[in-house]
C-alpha positions as CSV (number, residue, x, y, z in Angstrom):
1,X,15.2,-1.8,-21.5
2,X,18.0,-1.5,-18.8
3,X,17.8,1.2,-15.9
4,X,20.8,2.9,-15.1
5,X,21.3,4.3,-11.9
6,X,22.6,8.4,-12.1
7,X,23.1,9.0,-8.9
8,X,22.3,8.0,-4.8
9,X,21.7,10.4,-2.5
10,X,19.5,11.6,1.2
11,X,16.7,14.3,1.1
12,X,16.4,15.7,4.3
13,X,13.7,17.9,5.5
14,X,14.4,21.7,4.4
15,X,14.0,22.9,8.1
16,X,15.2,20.9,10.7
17,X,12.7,19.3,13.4
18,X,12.3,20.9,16.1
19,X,13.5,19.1,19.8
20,X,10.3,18.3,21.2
21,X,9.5,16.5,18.2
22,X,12.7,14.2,17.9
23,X,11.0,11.1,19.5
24,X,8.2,9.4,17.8
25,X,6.3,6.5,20.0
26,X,5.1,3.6,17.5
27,X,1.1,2.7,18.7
28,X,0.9,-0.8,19.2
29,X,-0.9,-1.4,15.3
30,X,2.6,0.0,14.2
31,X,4.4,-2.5,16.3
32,X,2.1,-5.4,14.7
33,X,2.9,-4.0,10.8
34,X,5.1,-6.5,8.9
35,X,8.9,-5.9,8.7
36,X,9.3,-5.1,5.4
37,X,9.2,-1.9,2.6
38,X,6.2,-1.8,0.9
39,X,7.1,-0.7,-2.4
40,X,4.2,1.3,-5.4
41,X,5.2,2.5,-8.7
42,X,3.6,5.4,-10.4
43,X,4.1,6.5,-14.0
44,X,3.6,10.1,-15.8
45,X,3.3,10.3,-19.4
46,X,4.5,13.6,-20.9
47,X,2.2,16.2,-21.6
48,X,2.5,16.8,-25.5
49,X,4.1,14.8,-28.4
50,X,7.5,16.3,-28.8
51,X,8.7,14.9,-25.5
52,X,11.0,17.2,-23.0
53,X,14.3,18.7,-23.8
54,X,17.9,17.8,-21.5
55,X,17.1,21.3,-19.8
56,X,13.8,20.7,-18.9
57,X,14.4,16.8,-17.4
58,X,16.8,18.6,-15.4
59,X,15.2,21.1,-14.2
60,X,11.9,18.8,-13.6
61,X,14.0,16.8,-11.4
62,X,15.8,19.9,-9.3
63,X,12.2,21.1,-8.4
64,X,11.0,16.9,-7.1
65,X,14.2,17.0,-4.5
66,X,13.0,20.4,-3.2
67,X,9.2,19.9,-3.0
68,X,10.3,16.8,-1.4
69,X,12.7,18.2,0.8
70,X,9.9,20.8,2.1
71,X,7.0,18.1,2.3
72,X,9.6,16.0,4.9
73,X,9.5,19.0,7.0
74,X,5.6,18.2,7.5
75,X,6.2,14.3,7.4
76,X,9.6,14.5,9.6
77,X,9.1,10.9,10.6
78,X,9.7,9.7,7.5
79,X,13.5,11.3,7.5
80,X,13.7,9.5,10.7
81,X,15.4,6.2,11.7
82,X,14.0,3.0,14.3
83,X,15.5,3.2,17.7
84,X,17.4,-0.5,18.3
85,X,15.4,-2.3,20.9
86,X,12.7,0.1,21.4
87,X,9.2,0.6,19.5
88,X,9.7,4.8,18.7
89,X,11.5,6.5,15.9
90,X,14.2,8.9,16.5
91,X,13.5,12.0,13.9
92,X,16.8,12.6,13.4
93,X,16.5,14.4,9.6
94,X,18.6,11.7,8.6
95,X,16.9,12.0,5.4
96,X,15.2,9.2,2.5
97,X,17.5,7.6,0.4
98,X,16.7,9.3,-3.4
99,X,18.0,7.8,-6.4
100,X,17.7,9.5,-9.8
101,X,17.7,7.0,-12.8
102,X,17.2,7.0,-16.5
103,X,16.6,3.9,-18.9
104,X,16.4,4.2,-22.7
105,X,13.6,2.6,-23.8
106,X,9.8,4.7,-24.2
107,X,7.1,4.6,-21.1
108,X,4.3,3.3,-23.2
109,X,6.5,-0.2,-23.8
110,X,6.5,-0.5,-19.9
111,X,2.7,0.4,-19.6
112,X,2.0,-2.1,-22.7
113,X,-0.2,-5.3,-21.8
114,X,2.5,-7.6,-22.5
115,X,3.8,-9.8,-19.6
116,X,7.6,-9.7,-21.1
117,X,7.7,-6.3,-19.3
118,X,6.2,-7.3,-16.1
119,X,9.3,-8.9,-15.0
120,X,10.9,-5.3,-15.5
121,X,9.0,-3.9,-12.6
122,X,12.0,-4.6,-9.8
123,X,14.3,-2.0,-12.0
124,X,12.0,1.0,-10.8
125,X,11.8,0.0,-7.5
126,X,14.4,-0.1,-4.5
127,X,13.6,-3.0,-2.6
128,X,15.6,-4.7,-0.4
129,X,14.1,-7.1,1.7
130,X,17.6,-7.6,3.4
131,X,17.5,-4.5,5.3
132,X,14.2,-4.9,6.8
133,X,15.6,-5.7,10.2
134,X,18.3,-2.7,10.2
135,X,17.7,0.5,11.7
136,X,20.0,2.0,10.5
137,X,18.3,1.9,7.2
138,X,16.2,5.0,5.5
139,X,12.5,4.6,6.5
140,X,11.8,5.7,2.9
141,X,13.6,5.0,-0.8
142,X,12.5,6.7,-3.5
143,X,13.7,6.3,-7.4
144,X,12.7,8.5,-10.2
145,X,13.7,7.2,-13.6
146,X,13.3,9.2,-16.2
147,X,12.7,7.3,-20.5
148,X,13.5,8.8,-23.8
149,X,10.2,10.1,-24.3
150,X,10.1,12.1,-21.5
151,X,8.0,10.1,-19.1
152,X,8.8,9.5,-15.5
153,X,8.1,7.0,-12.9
154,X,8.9,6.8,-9.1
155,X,9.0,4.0,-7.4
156,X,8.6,4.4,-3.8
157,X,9.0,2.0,-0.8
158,X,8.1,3.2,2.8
159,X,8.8,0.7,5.7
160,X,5.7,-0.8,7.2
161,X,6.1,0.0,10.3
162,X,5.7,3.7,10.0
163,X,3.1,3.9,7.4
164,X,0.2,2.0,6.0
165,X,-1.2,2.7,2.7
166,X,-3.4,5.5,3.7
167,X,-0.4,7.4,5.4
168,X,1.9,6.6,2.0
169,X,-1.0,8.0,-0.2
170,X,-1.4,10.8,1.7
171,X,2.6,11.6,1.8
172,X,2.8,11.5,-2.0
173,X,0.0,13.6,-2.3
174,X,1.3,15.9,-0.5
175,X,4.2,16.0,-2.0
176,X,2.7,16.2,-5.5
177,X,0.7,19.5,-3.9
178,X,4.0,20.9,-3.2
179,X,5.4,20.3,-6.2
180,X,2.7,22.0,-7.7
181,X,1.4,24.9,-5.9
182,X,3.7,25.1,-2.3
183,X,4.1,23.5,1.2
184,X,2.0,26.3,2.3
185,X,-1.3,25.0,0.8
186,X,-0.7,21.3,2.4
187,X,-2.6,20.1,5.3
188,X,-0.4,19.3,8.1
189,X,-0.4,15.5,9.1
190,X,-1.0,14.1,12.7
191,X,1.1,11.1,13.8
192,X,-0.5,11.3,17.6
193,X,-1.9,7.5,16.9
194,X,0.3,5.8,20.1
195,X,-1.4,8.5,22.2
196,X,-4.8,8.2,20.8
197,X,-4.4,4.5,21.1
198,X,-1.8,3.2,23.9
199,X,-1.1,-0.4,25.0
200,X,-2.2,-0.7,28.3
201,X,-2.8,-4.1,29.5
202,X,-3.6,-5.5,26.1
203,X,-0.8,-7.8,24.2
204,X,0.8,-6.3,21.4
205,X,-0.3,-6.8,17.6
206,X,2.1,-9.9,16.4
207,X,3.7,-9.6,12.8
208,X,2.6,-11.8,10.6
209,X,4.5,-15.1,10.5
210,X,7.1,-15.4,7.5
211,X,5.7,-16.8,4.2
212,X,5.9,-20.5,3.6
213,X,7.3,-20.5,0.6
214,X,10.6,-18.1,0.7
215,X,12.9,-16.3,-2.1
216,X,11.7,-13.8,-5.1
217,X,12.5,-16.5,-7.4
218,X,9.6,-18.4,-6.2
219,X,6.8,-15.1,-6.9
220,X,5.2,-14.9,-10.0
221,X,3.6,-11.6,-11.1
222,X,0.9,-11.0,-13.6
223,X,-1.4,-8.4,-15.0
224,X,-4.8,-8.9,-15.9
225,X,-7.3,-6.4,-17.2
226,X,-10.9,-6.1,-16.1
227,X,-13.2,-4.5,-18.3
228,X,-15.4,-2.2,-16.4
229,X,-18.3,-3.2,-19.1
230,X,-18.2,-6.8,-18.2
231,X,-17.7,-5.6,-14.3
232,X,-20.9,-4.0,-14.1
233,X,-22.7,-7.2,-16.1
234,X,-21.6,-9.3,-13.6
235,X,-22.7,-7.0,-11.1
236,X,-26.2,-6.8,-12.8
237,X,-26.2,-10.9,-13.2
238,X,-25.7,-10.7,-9.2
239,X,-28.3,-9.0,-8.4
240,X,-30.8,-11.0,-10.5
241,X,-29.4,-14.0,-8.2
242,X,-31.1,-15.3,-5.5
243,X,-28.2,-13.5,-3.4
244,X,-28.4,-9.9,-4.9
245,X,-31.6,-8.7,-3.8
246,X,-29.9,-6.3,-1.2
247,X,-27.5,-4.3,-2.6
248,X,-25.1,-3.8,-5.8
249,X,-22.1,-5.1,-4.9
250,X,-19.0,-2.8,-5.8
251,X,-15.9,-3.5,-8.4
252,X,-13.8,-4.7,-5.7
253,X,-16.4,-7.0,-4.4
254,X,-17.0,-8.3,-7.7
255,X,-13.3,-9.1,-8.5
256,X,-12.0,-10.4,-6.0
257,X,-14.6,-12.7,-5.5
258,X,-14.2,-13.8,-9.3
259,X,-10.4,-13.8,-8.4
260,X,-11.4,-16.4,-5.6
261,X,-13.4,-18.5,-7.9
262,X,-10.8,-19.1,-10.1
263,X,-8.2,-20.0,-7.4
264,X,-11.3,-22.2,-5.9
265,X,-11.0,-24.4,-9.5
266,X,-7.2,-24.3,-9.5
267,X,-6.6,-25.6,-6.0
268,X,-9.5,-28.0,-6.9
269,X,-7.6,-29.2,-9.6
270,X,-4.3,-29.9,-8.1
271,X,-5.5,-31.3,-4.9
272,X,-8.5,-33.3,-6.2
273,X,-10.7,-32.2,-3.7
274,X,-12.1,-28.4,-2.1
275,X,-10.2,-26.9,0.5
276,X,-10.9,-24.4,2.9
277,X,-9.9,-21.3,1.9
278,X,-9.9,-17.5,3.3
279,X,-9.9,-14.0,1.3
280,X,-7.9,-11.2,3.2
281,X,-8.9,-7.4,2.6
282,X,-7.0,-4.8,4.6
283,X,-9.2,-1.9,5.7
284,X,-9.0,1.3,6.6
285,X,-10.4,2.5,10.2
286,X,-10.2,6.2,9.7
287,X,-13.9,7.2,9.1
288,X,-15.1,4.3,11.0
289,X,-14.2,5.4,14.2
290,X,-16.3,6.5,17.1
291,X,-15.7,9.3,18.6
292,X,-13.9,10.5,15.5
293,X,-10.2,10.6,14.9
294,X,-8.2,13.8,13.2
295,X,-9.0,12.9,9.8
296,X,-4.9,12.8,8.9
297,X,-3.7,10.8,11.7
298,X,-0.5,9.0,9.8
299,X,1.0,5.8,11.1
300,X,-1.0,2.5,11.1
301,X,-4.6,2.1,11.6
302,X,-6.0,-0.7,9.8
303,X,-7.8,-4.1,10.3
304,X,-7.4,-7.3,8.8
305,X,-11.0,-8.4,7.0
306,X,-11.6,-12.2,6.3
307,X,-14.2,-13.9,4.3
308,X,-14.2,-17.7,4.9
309,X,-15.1,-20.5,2.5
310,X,-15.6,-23.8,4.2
311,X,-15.6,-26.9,2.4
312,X,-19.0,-28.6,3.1
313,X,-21.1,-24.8,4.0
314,X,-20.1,-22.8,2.1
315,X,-20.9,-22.4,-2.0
316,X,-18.6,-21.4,-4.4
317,X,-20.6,-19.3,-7.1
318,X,-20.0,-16.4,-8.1
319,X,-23.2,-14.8,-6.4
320,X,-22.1,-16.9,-3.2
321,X,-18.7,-15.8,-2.6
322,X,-19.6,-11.6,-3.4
323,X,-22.2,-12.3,-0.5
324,X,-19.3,-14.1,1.5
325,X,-17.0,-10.8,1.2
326,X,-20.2,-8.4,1.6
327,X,-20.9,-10.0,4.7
328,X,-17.2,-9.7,6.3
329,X,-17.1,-6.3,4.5
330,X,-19.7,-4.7,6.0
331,X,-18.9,-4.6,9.5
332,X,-19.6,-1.5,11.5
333,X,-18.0,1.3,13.2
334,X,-15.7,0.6,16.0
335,X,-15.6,2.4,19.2
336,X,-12.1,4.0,20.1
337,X,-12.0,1.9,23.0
338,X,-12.1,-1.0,21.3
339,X,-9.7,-0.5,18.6
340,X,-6.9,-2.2,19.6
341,X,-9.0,-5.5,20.8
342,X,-10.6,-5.3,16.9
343,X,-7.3,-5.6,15.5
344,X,-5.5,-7.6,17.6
345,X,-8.2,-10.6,17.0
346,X,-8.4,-10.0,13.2
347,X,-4.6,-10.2,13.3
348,X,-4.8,-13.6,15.6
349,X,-7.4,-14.9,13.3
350,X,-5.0,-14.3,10.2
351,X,-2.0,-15.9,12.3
352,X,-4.3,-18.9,12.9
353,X,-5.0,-19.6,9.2
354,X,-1.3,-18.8,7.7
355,X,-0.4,-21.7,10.0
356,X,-3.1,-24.6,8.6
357,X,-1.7,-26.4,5.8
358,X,-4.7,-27.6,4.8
359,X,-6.2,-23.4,4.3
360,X,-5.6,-21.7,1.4
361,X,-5.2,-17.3,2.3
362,X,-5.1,-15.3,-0.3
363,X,-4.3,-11.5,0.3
364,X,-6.3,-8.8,-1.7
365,X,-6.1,-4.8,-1.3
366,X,-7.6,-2.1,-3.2
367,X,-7.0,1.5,-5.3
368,X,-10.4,1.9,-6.1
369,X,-11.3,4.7,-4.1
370,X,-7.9,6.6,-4.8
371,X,-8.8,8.0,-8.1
372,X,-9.2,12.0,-6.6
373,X,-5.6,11.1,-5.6
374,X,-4.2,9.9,-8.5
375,X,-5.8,12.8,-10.1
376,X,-3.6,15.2,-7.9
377,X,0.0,13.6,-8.5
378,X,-0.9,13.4,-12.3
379,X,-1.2,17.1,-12.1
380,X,1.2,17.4,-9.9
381,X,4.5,15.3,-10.3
């Protein structure tokens, strides 16, 4: 199964943006996102069992560049470009790099459980960890390849610093909406965040520090399945625990905290002894703000959750450690003063444990509460 690239080209916004809108100010959680694309894959089976004609793959790509084209006029940012030496965006309508590829091979092999095809993954992505620091460099690259059968998937990676996951989500929704039914049924994005929430005195949200162990060849990716059946029993065995008697903890409670155990046993076993260890959700401050924020607002605006096992208090069932992530879950609202103090500390704290040898961190994030959205670009792109 080898992708082959058709051709490379900029999408720019289908009306130009306007002047008082050329010059975007990054807020300071922006400033604080790690230098690098983040990249996400999604795949469409075709409708049907005969597949899609020539004509029609051609004409389904025609109408993805121009739904595109229209949605960037909504989320001109995105067409922009960094400004050297200086945390703002110059919207320029330079455009996101769009490559259109084909590979000849059927989806469902991709989408098959083994782990032969994982290592596939790169082919359907752009990802270029190289061009992280250049500003000269789209903000967005986006590939479609098209199989045999008919099926599609884009791969899309968006630069950190100008989107988390919420704002990516919401651009490729959008996008799939227009695809569908028209720009004029999208709801127009906000990316006021550096106004809503400016420096001040306060220091500015650090990047993470660079991974200690360096080079793809060095990642591993695998695929595991959950059952939702065996979820929920594990859920229900919880709750009969001494720990459970509050609440039912959720899917993502319940697998990362397996997750953990397991990494628990493994470090266990090649160290001979139980080391401290801390689990990492990112999570989304939209909704938890008070007073409330336009419910769009595009950019960065997350936190940096951590759950701490400690050799010595801490247990290391599984009851133990969904009460450990409940617990750092299930902090409250945060005032819109004190925004920028929340995530500056969770980001501090994070710093502080990437640099002790002796801590294991393990990052975790979450689709579960995306489904509505994946609904849309199924029907949509």
């Amino acid at each position: 199964m080898e992708v082959q690239i058709l051709s490379r080209k900029m999408i720019k916004p289908s009306s130009p943006t306007p002047p008082h809108l050329r010059n975007l100010m990054l807020s300071p959680i922006d400033q604080g996102a790690p230098h690098t694309y983040v990249p996400t894959l999604f795949y469409y089976p075709i409708s049907g069992s005969n597949g899609s004609s020539r004509g029609e793959n051609i004409e389904r790509r025609k109408r993805l560049e121009t739904s595109l084209s229209d949605t960037l006029t909504l989320f001109y940012p995105l067409a922009g470009r960094l400004i050297k030496d200086s945390h703002a965006v110059d919207c320029n309508d330079e455009g996101i790099e769009f490559l259109d590829a084909k590979v000849d091979g059927q989806l469902k092999e991709l989408l098959s459980r083994r782990n032969d095809v994982i290592g596939l993954l790169n082919s359907f992505t752009q990802f270029d960890s190289g061009s992280s620091g250049s500003v000269t460099a789209p903000l967005v690259v986006i590939q479609t390849t098209m199989f045999d059968c008919g099926g599609l998937a884009i791969g899309i990676s968006i630069r950190h610093a100008i989107a988390d996951g919420f704002t990516m989500v919401h651009f490729v929704t959008a996008w799939a909406t227009a695809n569908r039914a028209g720009i004029n049924q999208l709801t127009r994005p906000d990316f006021n965040l550096a106004s809503l929430f400016p420096a001040k005195d306060l220091p500015v949200v650090k990047p993470d520090p660079p991974p200690r162990i360096l080079g793809f060849d060095k990642v591993v990716t695998k695929r595991f399945l959950f059952d939702g059946a065996k979820i929920s029993i594990l859920a229900a065995k919880y709750m009969a625990s001494d720990q459970g008697v509050r609440w039912k903890p959720s899917r993502v409670e319940v697998v990362t905290s397996l997750i953990r155990g397991a990494l628990i046993r493994v470090s266990l076993e090649k160290h001979g002894r139980l080391r401290n260890s801390v689990v990492i959700h990112s999570v989304n401050l939209r909704g938890k703000i008070i007073p409330a924020i336009p419910d769009f607002c595009c950019g960065n605006l997350y936190r940096r959750v951590i759950a701490r096992f400690m050799v010595g208090r801490s247990k290391w069932e599984l009851s133990d450690l969904v009460s450990l992530l409940r617990d750092a879950l299930s902090q409250e609202a945060v005032y819109r003063k004190d925004v920028l103090q929340t995530v500056i500390r969770s980001s501090s704290e994070v710093h502080e444990d990437l640099g002790k040898e002796e801590t294991n961190v393990y990052f975790f994030s979450s689709w579960c509460r995306t489904r509505h959205v994946i609904m849309e670009l199924k029907h949509g792109l």
